[in-house]
Backbone as ProteinMPNN parsed JSONL, in Angstrom:
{"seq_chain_A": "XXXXXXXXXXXXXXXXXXXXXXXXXXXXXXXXXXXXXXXXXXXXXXXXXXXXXXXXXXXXXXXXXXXXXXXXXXXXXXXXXXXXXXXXXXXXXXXXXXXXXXXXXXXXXXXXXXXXXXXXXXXXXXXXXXXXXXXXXXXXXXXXXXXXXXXXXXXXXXXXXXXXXXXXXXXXXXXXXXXXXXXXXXXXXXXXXXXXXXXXX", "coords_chain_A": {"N_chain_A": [[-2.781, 6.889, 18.956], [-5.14, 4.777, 17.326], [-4.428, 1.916, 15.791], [-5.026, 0.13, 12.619], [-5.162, -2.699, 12.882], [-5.553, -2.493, 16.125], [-3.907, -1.673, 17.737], [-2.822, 0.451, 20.623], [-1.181, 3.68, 19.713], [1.562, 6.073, 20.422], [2.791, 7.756, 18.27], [4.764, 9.382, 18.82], [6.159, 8.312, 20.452], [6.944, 5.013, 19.944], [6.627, 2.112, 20.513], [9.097, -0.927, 20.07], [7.715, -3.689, 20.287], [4.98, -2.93, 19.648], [4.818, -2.286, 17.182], [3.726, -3.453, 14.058], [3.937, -4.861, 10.721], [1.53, -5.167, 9.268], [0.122, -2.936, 9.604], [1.286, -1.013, 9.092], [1.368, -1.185, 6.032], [-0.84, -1.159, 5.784], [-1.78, 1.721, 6.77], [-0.467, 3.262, 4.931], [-0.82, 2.775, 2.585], [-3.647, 4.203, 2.373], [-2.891, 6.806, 3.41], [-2.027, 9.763, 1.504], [0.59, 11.259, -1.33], [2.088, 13.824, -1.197], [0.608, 15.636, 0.423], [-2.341, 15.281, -0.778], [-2.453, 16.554, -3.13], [-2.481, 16.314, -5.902], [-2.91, 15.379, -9.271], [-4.716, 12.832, -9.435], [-5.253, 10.58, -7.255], [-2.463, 9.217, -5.005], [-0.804, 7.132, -3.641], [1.367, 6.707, -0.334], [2.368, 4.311, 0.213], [1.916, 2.722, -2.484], [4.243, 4.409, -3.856], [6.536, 4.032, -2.022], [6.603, 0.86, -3.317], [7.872, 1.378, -5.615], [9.922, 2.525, -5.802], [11.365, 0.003, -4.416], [11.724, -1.086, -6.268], [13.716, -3.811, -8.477], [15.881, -2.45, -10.239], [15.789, 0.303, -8.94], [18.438, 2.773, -7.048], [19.795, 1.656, -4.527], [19.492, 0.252, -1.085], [16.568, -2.676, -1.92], [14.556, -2.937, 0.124], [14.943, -1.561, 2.106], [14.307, 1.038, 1.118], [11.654, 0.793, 0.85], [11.012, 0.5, 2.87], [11.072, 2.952, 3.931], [9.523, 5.243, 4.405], [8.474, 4.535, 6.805], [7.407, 5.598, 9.122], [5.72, 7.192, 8.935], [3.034, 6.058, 8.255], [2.339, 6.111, 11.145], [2.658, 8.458, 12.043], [1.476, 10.501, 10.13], [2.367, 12.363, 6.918], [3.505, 14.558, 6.398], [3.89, 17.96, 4.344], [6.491, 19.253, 2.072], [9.15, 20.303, 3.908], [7.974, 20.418, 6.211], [8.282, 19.181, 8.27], [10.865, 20.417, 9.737], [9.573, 22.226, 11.0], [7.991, 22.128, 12.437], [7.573, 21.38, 16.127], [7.591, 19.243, 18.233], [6.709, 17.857, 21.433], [8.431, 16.492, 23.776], [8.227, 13.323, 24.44], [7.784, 10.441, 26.728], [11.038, 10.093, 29.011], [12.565, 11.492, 27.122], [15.308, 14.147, 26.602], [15.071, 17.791, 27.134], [14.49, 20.826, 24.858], [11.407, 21.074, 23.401], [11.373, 19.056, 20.402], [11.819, 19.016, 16.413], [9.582, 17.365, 14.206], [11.008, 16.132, 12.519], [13.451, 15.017, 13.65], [12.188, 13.257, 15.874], [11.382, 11.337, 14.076], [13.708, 9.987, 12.928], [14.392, 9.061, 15.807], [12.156, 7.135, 15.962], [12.002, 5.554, 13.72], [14.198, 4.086, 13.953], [13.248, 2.451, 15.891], [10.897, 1.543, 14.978], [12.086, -0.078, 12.688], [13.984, -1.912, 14.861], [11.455, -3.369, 16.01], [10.842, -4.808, 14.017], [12.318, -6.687, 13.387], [15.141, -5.683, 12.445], [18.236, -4.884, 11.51], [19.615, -1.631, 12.72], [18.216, 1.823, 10.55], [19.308, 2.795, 7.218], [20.864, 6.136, 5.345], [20.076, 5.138, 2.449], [18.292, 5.223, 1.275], [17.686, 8.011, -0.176], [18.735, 8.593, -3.169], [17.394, 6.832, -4.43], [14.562, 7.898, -3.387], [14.541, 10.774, -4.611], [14.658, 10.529, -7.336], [12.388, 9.086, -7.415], [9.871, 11.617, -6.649], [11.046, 13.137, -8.607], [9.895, 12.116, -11.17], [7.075, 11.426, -10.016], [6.29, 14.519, -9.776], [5.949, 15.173, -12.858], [4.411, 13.169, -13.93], [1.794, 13.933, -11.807], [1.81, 16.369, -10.699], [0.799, 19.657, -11.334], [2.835, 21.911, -12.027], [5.12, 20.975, -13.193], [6.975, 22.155, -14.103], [7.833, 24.425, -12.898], [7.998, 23.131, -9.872], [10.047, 21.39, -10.321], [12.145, 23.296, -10.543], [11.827, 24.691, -8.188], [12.466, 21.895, -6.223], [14.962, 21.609, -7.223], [16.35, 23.981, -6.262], [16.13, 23.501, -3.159], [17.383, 21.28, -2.454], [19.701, 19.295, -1.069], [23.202, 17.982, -0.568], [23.622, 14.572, -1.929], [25.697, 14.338, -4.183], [26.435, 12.46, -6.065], [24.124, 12.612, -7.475], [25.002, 14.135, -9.709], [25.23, 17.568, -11.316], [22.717, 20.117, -10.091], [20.06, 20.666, -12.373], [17.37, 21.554, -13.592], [16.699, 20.111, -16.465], [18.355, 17.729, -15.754], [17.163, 17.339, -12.896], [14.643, 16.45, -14.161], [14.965, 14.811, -15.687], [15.869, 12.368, -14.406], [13.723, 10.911, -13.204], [12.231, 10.235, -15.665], [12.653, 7.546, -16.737], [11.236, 6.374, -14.421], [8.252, 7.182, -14.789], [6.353, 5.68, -15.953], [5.574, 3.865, -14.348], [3.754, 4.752, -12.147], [0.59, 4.434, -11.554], [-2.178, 4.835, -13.022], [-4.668, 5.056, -11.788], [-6.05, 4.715, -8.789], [-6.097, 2.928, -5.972], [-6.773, 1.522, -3.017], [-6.449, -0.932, -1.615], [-5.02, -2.467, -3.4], [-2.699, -1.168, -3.218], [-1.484, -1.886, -0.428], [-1.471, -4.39, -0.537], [0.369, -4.546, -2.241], [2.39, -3.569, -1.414], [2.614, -5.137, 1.469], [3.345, -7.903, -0.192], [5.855, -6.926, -1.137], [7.734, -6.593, 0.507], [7.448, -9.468, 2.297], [8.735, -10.971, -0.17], [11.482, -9.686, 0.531], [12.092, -9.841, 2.391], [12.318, -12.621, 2.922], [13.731, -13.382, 0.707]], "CA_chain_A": [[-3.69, 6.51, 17.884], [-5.886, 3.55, 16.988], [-3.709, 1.502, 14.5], [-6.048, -0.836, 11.96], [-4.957, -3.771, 13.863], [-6.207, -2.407, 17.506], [-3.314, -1.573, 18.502], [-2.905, 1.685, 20.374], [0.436, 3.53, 19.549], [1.988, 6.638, 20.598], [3.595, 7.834, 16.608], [5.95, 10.241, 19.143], [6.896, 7.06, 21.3], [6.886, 4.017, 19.996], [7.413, 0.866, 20.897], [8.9, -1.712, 19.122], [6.84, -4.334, 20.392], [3.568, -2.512, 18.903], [5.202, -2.582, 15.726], [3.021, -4.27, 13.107], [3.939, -4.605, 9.027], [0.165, -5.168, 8.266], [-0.251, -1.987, 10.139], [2.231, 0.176, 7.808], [1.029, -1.84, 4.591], [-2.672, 0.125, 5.434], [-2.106, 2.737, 6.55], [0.471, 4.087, 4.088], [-1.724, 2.738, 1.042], [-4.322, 5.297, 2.844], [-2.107, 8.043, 2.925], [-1.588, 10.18, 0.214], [1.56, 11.889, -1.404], [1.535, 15.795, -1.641], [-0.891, 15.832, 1.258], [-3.263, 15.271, -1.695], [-2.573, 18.004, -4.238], [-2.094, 15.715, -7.148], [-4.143, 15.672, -10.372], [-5.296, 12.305, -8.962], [-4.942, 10.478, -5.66], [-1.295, 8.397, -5.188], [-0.721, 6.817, -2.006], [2.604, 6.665, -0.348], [2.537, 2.344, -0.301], [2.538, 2.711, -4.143], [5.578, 5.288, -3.701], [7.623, 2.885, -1.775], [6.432, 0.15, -3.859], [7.978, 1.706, -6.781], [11.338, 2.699, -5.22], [12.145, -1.193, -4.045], [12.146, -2.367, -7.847], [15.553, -4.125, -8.503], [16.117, -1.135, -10.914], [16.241, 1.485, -8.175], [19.287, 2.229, -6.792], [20.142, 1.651, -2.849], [19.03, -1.292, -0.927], [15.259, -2.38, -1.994], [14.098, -2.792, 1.609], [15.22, 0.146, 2.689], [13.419, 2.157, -0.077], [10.341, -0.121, 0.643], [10.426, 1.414, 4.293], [11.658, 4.456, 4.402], [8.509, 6.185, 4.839], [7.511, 3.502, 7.688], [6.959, 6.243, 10.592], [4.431, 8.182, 8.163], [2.075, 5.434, 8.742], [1.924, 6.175, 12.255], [2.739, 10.293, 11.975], [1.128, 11.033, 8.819], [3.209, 12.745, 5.756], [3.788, 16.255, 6.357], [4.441, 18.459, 3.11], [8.084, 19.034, 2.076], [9.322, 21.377, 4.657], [6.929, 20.761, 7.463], [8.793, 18.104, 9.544], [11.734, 20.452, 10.342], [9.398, 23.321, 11.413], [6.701, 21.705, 13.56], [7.801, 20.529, 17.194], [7.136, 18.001, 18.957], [6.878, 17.712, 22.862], [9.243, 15.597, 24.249], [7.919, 12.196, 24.944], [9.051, 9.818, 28.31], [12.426, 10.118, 28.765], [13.169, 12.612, 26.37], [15.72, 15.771, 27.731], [15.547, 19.17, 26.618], [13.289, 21.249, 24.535], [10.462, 20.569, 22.204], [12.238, 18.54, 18.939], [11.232, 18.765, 15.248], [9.467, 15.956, 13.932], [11.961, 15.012, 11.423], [14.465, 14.722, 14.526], [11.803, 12.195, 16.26], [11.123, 11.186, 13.327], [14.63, 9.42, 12.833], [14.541, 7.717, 16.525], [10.959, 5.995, 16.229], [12.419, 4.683, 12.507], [14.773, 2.719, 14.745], [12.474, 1.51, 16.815], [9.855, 0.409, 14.089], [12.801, -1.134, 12.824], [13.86, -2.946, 15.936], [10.028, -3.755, 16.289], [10.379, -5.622, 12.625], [13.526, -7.665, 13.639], [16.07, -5.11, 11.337], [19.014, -3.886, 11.637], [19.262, -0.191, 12.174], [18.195, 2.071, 9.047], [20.331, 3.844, 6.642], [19.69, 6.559, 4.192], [20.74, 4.881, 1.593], [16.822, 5.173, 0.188], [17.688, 9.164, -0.931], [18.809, 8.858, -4.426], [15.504, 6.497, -5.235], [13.587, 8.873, -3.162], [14.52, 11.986, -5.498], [13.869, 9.883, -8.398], [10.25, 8.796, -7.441], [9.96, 12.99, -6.487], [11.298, 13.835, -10.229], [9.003, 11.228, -11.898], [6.142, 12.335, -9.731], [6.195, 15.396, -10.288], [5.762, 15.023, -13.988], [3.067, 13.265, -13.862], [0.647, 13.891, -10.777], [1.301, 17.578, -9.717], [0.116, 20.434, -12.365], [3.401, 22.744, -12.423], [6.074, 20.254, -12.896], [8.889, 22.357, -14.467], [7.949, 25.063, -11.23], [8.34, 22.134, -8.937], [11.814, 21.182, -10.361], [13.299, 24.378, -10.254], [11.811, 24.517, -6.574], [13.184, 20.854, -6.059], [17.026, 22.034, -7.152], [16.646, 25.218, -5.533], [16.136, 23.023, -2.022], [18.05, 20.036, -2.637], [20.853, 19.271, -0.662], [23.991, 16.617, -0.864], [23.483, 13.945, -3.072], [26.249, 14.779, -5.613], [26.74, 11.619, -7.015], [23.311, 12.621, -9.021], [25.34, 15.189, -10.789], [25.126, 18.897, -11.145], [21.122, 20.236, -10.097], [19.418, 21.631, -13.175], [15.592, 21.707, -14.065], [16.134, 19.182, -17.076], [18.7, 16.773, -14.715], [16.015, 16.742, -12.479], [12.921, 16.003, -14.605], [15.609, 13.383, -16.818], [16.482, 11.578, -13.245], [12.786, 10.744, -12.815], [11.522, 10.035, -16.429], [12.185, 6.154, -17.118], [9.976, 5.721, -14.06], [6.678, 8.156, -15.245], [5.694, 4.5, -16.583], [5.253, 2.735, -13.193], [3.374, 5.313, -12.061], [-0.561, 4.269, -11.924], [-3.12, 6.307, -13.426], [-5.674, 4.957, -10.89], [-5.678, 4.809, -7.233], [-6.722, 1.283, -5.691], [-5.403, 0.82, -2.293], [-6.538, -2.601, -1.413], [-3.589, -3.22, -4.264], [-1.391, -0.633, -2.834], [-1.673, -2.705, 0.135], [-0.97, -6.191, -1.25], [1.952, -5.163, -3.501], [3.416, -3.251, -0.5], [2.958, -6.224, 2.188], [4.034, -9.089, -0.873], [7.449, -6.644, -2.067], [8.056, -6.918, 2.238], [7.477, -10.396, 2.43], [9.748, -11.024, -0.839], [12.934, -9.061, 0.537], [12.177, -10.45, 3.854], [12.497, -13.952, 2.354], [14.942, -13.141, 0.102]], "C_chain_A": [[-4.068, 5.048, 18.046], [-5.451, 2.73, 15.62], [-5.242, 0.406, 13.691], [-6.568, -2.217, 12.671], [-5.821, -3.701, 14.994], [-5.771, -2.261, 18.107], [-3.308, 0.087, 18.823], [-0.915, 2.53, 20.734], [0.361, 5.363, 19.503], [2.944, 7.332, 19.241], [4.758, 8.526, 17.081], [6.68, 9.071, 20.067], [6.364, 5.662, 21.325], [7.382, 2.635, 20.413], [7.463, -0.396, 20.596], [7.96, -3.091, 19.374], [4.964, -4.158, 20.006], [3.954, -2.407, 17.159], [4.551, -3.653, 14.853], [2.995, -4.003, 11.685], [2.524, -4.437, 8.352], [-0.151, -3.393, 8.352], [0.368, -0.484, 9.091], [2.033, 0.187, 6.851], [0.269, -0.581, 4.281], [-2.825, 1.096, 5.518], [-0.651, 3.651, 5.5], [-0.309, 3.66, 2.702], [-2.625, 3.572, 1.407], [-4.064, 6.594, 2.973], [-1.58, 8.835, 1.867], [-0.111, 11.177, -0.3], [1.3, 13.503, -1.575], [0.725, 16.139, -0.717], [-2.002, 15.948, 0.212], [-3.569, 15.947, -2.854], [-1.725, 17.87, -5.27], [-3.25, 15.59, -7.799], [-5.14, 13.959, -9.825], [-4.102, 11.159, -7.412], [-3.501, 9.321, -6.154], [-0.758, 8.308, -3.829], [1.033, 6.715, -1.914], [3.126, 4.85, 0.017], [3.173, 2.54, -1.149], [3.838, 3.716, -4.318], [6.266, 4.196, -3.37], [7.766, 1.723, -2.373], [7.753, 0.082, -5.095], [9.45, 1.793, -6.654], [11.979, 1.367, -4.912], [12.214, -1.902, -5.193], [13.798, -2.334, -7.584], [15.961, -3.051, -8.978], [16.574, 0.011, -9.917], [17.679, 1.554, -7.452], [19.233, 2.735, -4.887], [19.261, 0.076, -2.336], [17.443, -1.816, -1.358], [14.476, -2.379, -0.822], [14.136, -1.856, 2.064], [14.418, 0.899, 1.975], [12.662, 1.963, 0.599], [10.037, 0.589, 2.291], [10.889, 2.222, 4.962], [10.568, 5.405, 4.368], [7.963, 5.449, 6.317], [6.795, 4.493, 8.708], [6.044, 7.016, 9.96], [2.812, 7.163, 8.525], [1.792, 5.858, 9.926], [1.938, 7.932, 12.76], [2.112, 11.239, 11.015], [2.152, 11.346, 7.806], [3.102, 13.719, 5.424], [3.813, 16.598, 5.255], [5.831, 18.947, 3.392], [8.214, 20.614, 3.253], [9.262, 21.353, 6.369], [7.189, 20.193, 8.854], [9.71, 19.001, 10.629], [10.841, 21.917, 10.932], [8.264, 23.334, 12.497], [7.517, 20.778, 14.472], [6.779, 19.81, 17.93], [7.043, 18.08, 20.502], [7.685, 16.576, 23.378], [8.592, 14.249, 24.595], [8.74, 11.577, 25.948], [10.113, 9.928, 27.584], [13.373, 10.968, 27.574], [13.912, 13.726, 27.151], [15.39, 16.444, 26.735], [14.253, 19.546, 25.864], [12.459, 20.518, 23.234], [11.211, 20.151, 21.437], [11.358, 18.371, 17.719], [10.703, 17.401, 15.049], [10.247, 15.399, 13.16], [13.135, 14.328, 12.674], [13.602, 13.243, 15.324], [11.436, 11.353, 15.289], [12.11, 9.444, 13.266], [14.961, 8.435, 14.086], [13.675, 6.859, 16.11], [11.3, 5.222, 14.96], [13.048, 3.52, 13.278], [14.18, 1.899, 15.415], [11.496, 0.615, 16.23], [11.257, -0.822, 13.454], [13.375, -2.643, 13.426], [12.531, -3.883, 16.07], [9.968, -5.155, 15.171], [11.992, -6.556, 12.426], [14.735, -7.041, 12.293], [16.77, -4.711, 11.683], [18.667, -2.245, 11.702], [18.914, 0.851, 10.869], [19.236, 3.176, 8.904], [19.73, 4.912, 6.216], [19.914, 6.63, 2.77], [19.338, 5.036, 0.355], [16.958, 6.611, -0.611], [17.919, 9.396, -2.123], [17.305, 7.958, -4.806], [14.403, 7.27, -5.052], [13.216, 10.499, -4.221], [14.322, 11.461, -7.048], [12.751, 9.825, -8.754], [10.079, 10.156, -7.606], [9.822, 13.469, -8.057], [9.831, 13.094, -11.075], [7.666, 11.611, -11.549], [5.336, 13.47, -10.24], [5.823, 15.752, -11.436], [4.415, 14.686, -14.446], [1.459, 13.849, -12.824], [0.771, 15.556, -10.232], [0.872, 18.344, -11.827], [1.195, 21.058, -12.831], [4.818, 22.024, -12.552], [7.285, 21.065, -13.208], [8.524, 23.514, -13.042], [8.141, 24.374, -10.306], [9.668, 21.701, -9.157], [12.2, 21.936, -10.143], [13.07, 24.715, -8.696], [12.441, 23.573, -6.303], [14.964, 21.554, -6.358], [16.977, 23.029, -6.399], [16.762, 24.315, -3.712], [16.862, 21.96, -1.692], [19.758, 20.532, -1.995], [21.925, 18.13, -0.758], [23.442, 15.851, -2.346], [24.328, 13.81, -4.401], [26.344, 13.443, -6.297], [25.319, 11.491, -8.053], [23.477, 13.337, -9.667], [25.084, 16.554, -10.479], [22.893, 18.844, -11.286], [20.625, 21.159, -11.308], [18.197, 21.43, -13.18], [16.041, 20.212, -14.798], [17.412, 17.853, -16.362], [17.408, 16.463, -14.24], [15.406, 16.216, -12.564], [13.587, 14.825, -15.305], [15.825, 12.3, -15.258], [15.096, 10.745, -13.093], [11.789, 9.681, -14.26], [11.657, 8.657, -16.851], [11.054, 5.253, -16.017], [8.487, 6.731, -14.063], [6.06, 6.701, -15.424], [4.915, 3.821, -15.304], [4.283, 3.548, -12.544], [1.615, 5.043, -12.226], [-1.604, 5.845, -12.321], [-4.478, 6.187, -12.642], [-5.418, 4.404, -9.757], [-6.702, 3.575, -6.597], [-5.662, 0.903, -4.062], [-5.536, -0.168, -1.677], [-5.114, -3.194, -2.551], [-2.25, -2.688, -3.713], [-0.712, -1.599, -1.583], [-0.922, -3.383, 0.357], [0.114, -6.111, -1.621], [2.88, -4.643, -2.19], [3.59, -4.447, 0.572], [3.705, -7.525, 0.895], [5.545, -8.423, -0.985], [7.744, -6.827, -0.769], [8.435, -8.083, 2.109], [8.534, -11.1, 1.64], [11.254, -10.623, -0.282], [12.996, -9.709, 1.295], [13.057, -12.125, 3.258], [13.645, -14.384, 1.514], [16.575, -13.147, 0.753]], "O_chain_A": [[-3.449, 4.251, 18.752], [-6.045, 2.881, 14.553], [-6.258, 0.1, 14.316], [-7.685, -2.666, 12.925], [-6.733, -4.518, 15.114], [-6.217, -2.388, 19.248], [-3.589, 0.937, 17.977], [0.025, 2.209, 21.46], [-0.489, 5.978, 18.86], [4.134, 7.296, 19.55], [5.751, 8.563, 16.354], [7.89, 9.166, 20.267], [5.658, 5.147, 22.191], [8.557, 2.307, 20.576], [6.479, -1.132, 20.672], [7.454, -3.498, 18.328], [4.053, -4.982, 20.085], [3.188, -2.486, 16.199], [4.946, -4.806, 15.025], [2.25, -3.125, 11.25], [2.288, -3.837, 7.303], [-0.552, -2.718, 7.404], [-0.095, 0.567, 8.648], [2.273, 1.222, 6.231], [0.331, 0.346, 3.473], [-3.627, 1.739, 4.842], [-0.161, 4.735, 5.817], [-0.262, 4.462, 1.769], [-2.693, 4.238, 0.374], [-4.883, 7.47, 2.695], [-0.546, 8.424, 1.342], [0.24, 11.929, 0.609], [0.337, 14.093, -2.065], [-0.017, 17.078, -1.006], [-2.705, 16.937, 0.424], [-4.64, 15.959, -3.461], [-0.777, 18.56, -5.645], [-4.369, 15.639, -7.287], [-6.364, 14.078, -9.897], [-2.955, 11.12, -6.965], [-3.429, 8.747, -7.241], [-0.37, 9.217, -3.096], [1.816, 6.661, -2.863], [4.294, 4.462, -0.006], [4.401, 2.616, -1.191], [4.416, 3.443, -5.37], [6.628, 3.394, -4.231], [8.875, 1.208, -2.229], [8.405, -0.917, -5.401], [10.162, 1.13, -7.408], [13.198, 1.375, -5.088], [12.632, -3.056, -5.279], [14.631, -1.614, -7.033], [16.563, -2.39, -8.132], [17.648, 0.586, -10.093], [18.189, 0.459, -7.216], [18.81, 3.727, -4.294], [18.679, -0.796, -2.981], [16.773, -0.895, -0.889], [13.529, -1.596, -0.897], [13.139, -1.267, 2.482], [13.66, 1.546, 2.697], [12.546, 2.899, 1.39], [8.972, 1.068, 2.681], [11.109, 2.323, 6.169], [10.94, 6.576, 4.283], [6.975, 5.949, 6.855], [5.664, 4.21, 9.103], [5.431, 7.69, 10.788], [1.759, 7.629, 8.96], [0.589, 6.12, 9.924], [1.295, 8.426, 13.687], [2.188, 12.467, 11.06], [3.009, 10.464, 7.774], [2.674, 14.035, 4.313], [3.765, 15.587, 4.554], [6.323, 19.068, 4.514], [7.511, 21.624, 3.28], [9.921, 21.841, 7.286], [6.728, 20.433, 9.971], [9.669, 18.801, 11.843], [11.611, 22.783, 11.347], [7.809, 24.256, 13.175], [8.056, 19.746, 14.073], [5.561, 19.862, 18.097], [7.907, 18.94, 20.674], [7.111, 15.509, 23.162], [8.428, 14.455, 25.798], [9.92, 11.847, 26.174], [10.34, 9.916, 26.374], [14.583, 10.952, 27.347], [13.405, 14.236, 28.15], [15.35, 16.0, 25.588], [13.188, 18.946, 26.014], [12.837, 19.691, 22.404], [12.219, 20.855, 21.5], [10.31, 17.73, 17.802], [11.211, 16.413, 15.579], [10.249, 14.173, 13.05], [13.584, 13.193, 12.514], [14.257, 12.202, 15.391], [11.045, 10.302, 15.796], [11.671, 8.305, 13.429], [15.54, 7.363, 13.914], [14.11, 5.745, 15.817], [10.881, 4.066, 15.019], [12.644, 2.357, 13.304], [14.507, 0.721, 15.558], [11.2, -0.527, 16.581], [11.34, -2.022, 13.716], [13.349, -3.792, 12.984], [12.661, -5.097, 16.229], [9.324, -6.19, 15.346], [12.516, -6.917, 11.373], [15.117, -7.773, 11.38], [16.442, -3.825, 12.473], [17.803, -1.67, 11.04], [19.617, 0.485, 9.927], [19.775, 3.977, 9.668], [18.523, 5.087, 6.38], [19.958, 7.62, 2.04], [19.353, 4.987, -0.875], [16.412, 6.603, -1.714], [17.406, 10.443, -2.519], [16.332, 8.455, -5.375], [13.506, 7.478, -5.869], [12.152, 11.073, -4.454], [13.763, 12.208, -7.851], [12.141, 10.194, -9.758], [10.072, 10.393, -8.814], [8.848, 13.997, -8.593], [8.885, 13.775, -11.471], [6.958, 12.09, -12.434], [4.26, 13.51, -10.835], [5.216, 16.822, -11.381], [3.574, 15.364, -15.036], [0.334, 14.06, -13.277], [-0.068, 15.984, -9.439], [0.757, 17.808, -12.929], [1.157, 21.114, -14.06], [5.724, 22.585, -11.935], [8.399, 20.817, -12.747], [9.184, 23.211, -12.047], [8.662, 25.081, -9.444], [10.436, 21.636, -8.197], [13.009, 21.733, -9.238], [14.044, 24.991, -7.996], [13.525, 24.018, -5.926], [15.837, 21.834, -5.536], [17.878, 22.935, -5.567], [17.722, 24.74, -3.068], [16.965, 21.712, -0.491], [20.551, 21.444, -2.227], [21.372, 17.09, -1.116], [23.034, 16.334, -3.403], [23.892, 13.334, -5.449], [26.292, 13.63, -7.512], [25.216, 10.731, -9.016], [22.574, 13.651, -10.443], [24.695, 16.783, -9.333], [22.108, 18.171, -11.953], [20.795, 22.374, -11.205], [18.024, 20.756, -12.164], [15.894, 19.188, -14.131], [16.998, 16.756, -16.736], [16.628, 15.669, -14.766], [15.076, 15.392, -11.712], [12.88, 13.846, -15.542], [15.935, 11.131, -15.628], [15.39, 9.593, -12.774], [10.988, 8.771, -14.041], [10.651, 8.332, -17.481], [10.384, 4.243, -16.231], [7.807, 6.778, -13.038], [4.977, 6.647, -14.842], [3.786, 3.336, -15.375], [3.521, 2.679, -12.118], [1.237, 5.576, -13.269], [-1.684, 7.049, -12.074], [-5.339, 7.056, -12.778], [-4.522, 3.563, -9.695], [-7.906, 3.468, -6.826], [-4.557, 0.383, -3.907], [-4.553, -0.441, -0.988], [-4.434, -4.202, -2.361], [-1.157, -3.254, -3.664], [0.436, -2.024, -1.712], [0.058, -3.334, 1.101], [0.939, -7.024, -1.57], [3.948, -5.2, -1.938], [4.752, -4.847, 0.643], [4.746, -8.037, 1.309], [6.485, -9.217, -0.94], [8.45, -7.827, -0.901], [9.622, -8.236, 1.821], [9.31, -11.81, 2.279], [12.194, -11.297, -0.703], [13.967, -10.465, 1.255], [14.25, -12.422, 3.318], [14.313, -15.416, 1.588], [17.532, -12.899, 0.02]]}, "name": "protein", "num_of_chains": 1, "seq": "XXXXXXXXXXXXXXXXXXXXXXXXXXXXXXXXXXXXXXXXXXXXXXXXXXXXXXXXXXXXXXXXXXXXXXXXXXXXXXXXXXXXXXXXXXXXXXXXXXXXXXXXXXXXXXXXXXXXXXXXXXXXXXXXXXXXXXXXXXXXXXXXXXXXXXXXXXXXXXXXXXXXXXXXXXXXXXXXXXXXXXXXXXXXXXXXXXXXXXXXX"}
């Protein structure tokens, strides 16, 4: 692909030296959550945005770029990573691999690329948060989406036993943060400034 920048980047083999933050800012404020099949548009920037408040819990950096390889792979729907292969890229052995499996090297490598330690996944309890909260507002069938959500949900126990109103209660003090209009020149901005902040921090 043709990143914003000009750079051109391989999303199945990257390399951290093509690694660019402006590059993840844009195109993840361009990208939408749900592959688009929300009552209105909600980029996945403003997702991660939302997840690195102090409030959330796990590191805020980590939240803040734990979608990073979607910028450069897109943002499958839930499911879709572990069922669509991939072709091996250089130096890869063996057969075709899911994208969630390449998924998890090229993280390291954008990482590496952005002078970071390796990543954790310490972003999963904020991630099922944003998800619950979501859901609530931006899709149409939210209590059918929770009881799908627990029905698929795995680990995680320290958010308690999975019910429907767990779920939708795990999510509901952030419905607020949640914009009701879609602007991603801001998604953008707030996602490169909350970067620049942790960074600095």
């Amino acid at each position: 692909m043709m990143t914003f920048t000009g750079k051109q980047v391989n999303p199945f083999d990257i390399y951290p030296g093509e690694v660019c933050i402006k590059d993840i800012a844009h195109h993840l404020a361009l990208t939408l959550r749900y592959g688009g099949a929300t009552k209105w548009p909600f980029s996945v920037a403003r997702h991660c945005v939302i997840m690195a408040g102090e409030e959330m819990p796990g590191d805020p950096l980590t939240n803040l770029l734990h979608d990073a390889w979607e910028a450069y792979g897109g943002d499958p729907i839930y499911g879709m990573k572990d069922r669509l292969l991939v072709i091996p890229p250089r130096g890869w052995r063996g057969y075709p691999n899911p994208i969630s499996e390449v998924e998890t090297v090229m993280m390291g490598r954008i990482y590496k690329g952005l002078g970071l330690p390796k990543p954790t996944e310490s972003y999963k309890m904020a991630d099922m948060i944003m998800v619950s909260a979501e859901s609530q507002v931006l899709l149409g069938r939210p209590r059918v989406f929770a009881d799908l959500a627990v029905m698929v949900m795995q680990g995680g126990k320290e958010m308690g036993e999975y019910t429907r109103e767990n779920f939708m209660g795990w999510g509901a003090p952030w419905i607020k943060e949640i914009p009701l209009t879609y602007h991603w020149e801001e998604d953008e901005e707030l996602f490169l400034n909350r970067y620049n902040e942790l960074r600095l921090g």
